[in-house]
Backbone bond lengths (Angstrom), bond angles and torsions (degrees), N, CA, C in turn:
res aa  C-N    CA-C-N  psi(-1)  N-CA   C-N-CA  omega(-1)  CA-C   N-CA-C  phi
1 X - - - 1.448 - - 1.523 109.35 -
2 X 1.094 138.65 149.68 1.465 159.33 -175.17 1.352 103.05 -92.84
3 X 1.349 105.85 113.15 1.488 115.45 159.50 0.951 146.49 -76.70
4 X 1.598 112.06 20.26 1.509 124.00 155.50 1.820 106.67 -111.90
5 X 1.049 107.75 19.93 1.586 99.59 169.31 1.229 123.66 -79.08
6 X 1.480 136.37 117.52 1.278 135.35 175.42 1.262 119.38 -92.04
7 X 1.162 117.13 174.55 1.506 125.11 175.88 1.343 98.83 -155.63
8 X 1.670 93.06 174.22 1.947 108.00 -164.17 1.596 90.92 -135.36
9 X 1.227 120.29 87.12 1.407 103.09 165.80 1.726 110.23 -130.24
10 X 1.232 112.26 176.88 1.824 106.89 -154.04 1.255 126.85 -41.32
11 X 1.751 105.76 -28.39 1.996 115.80 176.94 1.490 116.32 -89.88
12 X 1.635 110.59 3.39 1.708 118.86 162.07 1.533 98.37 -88.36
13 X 1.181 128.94 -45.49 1.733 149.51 -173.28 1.389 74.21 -47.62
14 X 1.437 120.18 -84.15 1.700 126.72 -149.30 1.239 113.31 -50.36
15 X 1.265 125.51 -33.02 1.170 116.36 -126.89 2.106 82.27 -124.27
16 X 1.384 118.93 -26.62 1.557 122.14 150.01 1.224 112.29 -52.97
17 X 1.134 124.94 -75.06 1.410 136.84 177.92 1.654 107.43 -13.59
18 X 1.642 101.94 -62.65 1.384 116.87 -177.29 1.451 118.82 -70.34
19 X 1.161 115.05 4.81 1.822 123.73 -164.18 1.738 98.09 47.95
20 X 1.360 121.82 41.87 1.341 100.43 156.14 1.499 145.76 -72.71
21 X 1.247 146.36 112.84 1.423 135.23 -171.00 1.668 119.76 -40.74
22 X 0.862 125.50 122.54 2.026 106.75 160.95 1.508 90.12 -171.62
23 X 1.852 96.37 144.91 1.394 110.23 159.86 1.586 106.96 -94.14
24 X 1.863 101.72 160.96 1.460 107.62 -173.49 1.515 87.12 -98.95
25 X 1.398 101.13 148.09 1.449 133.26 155.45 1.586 124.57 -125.30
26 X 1.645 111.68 98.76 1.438 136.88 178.02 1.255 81.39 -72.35
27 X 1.778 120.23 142.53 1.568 139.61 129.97 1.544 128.15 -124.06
28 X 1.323 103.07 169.15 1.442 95.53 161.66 1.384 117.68 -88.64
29 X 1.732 103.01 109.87 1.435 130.09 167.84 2.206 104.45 -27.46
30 X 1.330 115.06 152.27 0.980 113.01 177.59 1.535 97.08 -156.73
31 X 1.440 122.94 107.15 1.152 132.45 167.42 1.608 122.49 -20.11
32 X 1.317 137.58 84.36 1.553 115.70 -176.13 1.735 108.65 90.47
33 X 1.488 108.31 -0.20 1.391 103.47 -164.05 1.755 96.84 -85.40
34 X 1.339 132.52 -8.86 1.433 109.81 -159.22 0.923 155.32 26.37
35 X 1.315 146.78 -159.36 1.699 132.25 -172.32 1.185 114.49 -50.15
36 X 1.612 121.41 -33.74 1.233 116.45 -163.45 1.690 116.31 -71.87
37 X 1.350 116.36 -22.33 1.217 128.23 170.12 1.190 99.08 -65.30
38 X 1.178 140.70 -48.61 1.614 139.07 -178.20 1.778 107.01 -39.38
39 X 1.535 96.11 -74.88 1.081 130.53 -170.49 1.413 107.68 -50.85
40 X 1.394 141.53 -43.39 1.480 143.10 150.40 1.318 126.66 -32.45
41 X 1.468 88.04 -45.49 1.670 103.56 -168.77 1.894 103.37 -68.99
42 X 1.325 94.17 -52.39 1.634 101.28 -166.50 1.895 108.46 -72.67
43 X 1.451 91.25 -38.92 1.757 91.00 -167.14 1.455 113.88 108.12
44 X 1.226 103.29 17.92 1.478 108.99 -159.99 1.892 91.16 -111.32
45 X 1.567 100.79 163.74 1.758 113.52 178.97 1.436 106.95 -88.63
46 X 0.880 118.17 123.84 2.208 137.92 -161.39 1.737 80.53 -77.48
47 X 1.214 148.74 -4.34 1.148 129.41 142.28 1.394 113.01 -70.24
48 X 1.085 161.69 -49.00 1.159 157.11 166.70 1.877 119.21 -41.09
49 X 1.036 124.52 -33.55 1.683 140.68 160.60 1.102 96.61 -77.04
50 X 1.899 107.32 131.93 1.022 114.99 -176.83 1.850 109.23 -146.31
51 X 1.394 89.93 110.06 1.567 106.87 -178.75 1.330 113.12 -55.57
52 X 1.737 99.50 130.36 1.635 95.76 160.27 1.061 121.77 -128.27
53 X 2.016 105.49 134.02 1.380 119.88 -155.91 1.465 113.46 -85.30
54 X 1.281 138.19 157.15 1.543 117.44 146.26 1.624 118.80 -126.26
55 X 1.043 95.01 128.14 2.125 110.60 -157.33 1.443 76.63 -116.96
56 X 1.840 91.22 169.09 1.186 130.65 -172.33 1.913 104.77 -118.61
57 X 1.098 99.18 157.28 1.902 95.34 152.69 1.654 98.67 -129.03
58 X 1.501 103.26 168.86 1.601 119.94 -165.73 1.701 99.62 -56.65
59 X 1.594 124.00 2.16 1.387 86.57 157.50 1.470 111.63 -136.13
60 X 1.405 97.00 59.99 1.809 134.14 173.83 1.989 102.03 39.89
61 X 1.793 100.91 64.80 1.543 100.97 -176.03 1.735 87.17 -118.56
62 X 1.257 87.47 137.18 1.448 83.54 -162.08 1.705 114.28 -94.30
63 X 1.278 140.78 155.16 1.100 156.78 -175.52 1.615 121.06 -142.56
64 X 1.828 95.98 149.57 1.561 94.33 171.34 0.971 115.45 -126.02
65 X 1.829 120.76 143.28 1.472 133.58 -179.89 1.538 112.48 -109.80
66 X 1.564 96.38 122.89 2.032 96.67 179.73 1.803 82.87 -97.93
67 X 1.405 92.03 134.81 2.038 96.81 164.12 0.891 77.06 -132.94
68 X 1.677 107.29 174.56 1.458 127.05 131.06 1.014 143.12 -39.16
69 X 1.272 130.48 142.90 1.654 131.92 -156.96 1.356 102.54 -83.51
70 X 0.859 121.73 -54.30 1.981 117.47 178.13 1.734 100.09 -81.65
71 X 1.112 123.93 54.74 1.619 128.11 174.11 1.210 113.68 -151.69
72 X 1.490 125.45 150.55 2.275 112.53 168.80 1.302 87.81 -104.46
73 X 0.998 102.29 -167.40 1.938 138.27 158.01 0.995 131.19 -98.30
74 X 0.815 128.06 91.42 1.944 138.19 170.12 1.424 89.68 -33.96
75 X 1.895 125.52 102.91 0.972 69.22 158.71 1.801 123.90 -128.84
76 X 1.229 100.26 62.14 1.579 149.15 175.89 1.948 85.98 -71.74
77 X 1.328 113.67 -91.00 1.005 119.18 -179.02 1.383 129.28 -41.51
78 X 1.416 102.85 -45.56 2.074 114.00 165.82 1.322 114.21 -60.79
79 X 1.382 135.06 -9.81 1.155 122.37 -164.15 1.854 90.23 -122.04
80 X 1.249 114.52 -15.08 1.862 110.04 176.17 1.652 97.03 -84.58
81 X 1.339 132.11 -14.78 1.305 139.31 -155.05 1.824 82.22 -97.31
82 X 0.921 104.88 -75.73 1.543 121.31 -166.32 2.183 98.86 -49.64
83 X 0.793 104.98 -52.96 1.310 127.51 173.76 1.643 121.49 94.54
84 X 1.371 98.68 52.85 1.692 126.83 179.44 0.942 105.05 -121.69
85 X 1.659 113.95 159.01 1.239 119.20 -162.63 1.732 102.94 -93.23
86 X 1.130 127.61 -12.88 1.819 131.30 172.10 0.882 100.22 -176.97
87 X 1.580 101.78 142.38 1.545 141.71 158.87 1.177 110.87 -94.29
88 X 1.401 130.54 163.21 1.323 129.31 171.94 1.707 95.72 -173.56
89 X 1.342 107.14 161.40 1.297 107.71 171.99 1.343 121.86 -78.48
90 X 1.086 103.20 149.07 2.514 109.62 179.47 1.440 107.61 -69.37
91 X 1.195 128.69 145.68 0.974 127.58 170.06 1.644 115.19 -53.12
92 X 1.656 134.41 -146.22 1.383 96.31 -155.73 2.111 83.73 -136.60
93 X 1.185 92.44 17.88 1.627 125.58 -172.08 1.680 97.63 -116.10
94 X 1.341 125.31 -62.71 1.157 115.19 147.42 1.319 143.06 -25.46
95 X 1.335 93.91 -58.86 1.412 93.06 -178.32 1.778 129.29 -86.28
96 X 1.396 99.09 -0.24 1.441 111.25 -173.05 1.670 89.34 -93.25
97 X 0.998 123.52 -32.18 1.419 129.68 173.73 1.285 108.39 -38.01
98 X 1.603 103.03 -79.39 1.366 123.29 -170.08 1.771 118.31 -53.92
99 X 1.430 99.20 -47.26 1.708 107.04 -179.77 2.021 111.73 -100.12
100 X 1.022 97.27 11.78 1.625 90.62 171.68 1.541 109.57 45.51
101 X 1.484 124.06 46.46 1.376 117.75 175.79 1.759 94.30 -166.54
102 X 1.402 116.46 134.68 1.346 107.53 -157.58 1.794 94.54 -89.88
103 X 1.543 123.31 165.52 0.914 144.86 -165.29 1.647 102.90 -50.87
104 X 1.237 153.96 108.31 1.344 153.49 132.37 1.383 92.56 140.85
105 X 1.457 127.96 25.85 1.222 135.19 159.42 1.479 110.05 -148.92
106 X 1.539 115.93 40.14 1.471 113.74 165.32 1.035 136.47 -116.89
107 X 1.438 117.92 131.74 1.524 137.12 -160.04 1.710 130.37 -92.96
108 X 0.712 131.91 125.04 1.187 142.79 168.83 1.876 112.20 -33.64
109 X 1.547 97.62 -44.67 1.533 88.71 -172.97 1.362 112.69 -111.08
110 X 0.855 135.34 140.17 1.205 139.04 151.64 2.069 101.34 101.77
111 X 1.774 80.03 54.06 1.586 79.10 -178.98 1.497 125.08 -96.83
112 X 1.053 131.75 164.82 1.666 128.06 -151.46 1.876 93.95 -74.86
113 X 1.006 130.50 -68.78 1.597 152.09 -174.09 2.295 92.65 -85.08
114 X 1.675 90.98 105.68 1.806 85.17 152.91 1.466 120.06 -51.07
115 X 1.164 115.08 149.07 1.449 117.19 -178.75 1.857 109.56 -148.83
116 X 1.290 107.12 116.51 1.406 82.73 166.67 1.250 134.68 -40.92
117 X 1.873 127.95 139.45 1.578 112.91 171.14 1.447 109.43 -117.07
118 X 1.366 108.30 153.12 1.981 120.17 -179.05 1.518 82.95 -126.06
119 X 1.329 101.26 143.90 1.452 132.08 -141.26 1.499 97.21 -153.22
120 X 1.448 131.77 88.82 1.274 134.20 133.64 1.317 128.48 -1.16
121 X 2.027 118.06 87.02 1.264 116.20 -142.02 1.844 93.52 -62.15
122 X 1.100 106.84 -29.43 1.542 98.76 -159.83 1.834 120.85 -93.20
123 X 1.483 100.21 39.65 0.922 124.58 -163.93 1.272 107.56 -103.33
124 X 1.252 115.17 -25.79 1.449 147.89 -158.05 1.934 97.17 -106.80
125 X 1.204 112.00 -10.57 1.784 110.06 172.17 1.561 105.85 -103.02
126 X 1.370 100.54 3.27 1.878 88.50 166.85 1.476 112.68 -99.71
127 X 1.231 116.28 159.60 1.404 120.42 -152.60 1.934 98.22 -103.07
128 X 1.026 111.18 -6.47 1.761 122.28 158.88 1.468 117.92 -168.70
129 X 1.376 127.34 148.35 1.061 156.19 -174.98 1.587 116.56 -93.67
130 X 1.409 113.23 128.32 1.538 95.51 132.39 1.497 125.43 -130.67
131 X 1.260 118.93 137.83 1.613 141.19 170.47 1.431 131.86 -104.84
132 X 1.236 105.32 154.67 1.432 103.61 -174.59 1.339 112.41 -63.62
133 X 1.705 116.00 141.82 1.591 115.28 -174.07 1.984 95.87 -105.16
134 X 1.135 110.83 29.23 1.303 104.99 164.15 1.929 122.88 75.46
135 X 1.602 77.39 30.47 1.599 100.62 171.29 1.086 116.95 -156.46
136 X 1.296 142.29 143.35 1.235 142.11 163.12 1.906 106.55 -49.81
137 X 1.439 102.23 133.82 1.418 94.12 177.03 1.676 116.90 86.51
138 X 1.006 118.41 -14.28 1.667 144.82 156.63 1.502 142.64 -101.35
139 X 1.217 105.77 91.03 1.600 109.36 176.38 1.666 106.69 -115.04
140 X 1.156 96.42 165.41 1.285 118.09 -173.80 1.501 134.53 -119.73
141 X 1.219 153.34 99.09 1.140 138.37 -144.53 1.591 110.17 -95.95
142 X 1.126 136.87 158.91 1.519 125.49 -163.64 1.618 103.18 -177.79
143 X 1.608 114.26 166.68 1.847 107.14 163.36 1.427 90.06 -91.27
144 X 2.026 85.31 149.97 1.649 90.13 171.68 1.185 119.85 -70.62
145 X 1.503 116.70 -25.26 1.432 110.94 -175.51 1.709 116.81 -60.94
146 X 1.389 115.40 -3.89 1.778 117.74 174.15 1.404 101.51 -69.59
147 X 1.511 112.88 -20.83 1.459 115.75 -164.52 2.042 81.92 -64.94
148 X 1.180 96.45 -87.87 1.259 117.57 -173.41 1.536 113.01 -3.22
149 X 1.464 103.24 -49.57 1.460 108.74 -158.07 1.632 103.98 -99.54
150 X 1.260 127.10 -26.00 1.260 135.32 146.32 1.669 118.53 -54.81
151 X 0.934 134.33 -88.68 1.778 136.50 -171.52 1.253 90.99 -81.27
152 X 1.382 152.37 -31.45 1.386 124.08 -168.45 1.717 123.36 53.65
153 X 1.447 98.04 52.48 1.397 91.45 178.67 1.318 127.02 -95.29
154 X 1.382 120.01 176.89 1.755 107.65 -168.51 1.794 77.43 -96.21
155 X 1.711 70.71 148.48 1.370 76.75 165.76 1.514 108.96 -124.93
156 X 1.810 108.18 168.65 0.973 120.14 -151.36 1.889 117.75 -153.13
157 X 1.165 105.13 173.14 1.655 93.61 -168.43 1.742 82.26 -133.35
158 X 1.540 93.55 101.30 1.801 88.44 175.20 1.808 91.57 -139.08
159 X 0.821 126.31 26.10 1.638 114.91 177.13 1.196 114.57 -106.31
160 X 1.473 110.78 136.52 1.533 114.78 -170.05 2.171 92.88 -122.76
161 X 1.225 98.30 129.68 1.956 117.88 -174.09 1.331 96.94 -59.91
């Protein structure tokens, strides 16, 4: 794939709209590969890529979590934070439902269903990001703090190394 290929899909929409800054980053997609495929490709630290999840709580309302790419989610801890009794992740039919972007191309912005987002406080001490641009095979590089000021998510300390 060519690394000047762009695309226009709803979290480029959002995130223009908003005059947000970000460069695109095209890769080669890798089935199941996650950040770390990112992170190979570019040369970049899989802490800096930052996955976004979409979980449920026990009465299947759905939510999104940006962590770090080499990190999970407690999510023991996300759900005492939130103050529900469990979180868990959506199935992957679910969750394409809920965020209008199919599973290993889903984005934070410009998602089909609002959703609250929890935001990896220390996500916000790196000096750039990359995130999914709302395709498989598409990330986007950006400051995290656009996150902040765009979705406004709570943030939170739920990642376990």
């Amino acid at each position: 794939m060519s690394k000047d290929k762009t695309y226009v899909t709803p979290a480029v929409r959002f995130l223009r709209e908003r005059k947000v800054e970000f460069s695109e980053h095209p890769y080669q997609y890798v089935e199941h590969g996650g950040t770390e495929t990112f992170a190979k490709q570019y040369h970049v630290d899989e802490h800096m890529v930052v996955k976004t999840l979409i979980m449920e709580d026990e009465d299947r309302r759905p939510l999104v979590v940006l962590m770090h790419g080499d990190r999970q989610v407690s999510t023991k801890e996300l759900a005492r934070v939130m103050g529900v009794k469990k979180v868990g992740p959506c199935t992957p039919e679910t969750a394409q439902k809920h965020s209008g972007y199919m599973v290993g191309g889903t984005s934070p912005f410009g998602t089909r269903k609002a959703m609250p987002v929890y935001m990896e406080e220390t996500i916000l001490a790196l000096p750039k990001i990359y995130i999914n641009g709302g395709r498989r095979g598409y990330l986007i590089a950006m400051d995290p703090h656009d996150i902040a000021k765009t979705l406004q998510p709570k943030l939170v300390r739920v990642g376990i190394e």
